[in-house]
N, C-alpha and C positions, 0 to 999 in steps of 0.2 A: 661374693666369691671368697672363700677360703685361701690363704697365700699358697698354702699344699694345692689344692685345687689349681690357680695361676700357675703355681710352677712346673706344673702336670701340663696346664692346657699351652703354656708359654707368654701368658698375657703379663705385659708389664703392671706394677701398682700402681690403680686407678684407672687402668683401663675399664672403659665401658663395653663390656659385650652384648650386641644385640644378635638374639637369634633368630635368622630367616627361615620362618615356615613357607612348607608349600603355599603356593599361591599368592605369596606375602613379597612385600619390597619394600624397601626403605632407603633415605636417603639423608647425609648427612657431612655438615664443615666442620663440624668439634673432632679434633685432631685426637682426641681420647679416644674416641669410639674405633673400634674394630666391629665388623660383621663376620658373622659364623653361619655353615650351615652343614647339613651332613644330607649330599645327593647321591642314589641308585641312578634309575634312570631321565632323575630328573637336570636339568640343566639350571645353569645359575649366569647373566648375565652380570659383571663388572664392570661399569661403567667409572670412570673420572675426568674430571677438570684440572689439571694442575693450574690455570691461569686465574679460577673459580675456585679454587683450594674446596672442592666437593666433589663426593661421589658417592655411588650409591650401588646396592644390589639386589637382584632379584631370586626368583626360585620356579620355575617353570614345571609344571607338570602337566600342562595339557598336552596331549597327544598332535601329531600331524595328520588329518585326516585325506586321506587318497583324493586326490580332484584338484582342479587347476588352481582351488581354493584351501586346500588342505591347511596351509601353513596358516592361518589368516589370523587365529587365536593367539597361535605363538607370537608373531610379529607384531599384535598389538599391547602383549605382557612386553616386549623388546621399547616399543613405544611412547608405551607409560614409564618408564624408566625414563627416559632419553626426555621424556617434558619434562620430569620432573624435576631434571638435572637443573634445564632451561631457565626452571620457575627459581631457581635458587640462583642464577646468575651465568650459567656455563653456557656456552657455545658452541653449537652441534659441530663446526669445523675443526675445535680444539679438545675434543671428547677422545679418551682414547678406552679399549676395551678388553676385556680377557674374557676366553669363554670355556667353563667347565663344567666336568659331569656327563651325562650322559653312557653310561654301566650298561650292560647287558650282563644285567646281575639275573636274572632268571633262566637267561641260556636256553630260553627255546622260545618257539614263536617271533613273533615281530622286533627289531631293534628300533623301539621306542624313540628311547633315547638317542641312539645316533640320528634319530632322523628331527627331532625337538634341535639338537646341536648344528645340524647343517641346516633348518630355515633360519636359527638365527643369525651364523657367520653369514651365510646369503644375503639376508637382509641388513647386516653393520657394513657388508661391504658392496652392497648395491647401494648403500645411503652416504656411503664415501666415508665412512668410522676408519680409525687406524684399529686394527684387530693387532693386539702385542703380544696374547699371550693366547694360546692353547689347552687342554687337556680333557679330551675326551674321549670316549671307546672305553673297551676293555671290559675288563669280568666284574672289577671290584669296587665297591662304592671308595667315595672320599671325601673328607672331612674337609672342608677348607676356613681359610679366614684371612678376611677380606679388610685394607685399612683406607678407609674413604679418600681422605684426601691426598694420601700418599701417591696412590694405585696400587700399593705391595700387595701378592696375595700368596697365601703357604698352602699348599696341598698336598695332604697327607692320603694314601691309598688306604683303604680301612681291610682288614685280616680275611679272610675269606670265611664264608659262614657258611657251617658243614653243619647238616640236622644232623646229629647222631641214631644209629640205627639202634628200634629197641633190642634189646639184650634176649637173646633168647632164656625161655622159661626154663627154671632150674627141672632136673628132669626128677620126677617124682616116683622113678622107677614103674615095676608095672606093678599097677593096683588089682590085678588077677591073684588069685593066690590057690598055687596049684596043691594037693593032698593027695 
């Protein structure tokens, strides 16, 4: 990463950024690393240990399917996080979580995303998680970036994205030509 670049994204020198794809999670105690990711109507679980100096994050995009099982994909992305955390040292009763994302950036049909957003606060606080941070709904994606062992995380709402209409055709007068 270019220092213009850093000073643009706000990453201190030598931070390590790791970007979270769909579907992707990572986790990590090197106090350098920062995670990133840029969610629509996808959701991103936050998890940390402060006690474990680790944390880690995900990127949700599976959907909540209608039925008394709907959530069941989500909540096991929610899962694997939360062992992961374990495997490195952390304590499911000292875990604490932030949960973001979730856009209804298409503004019609189903709200996806709100509904990815509420199995997982459901299930961090049906599992007894301290949930500390919020942000989700709304129109517009956002950018976030997540600092493992701290728990800090910055979220940026990203500009609203307008397809522009084509331009109507210049008008070539009438090709009749009267005598």
């Amino acid at each position: 990463m270019t220092a213009q670049a850093r000073a643009a994204y706000g990453g201190a020198p030598g931070t390590k950024l790791l970007e979270i794809g769909q579907g992707q999670m990572e986790v990590s105690a090197d106090p350098a690393v920062e995670m990133t990711a840029t969610l629509g109507s996808c959701i991103s679980v936050c998890l940390w240990s402060p006690s474990a100096g680790c944390g880690g994050m995900n990127h949700i995009f599976r959907s909540v399917a209608p039925g008394p099982m709907g959530d069941a994909a989500v909540v096991a992305e929610v899962e694997k996080l939360v062992n992961a955390l374990m495997r490195h040292g952390a304590k499911r009763s000292e875990m604490a979580a932030r949960v973001v994302g979730g856009a209804h950036v298409l503004l019609r049909g189903r709200n996806h995303g709100m509904a990815i957003g509420e199995a997982c606060m459901n299930y961090l606080s049906n599992e007894g998680f301290q949930i500390v941070g919020v942000s989700i709904g709304g129109e517009r994606a956002r950018r976030v970036r997540f600092h493992p062992v701290s728990g800090k995380l910055a979220v940026g709402l990203m500009a609203d994205i307008h397809t522009p209409e084509d331009p109507a055709p210049p008008d070539k007068g009438n090709d009749v030509e009267m005598f």
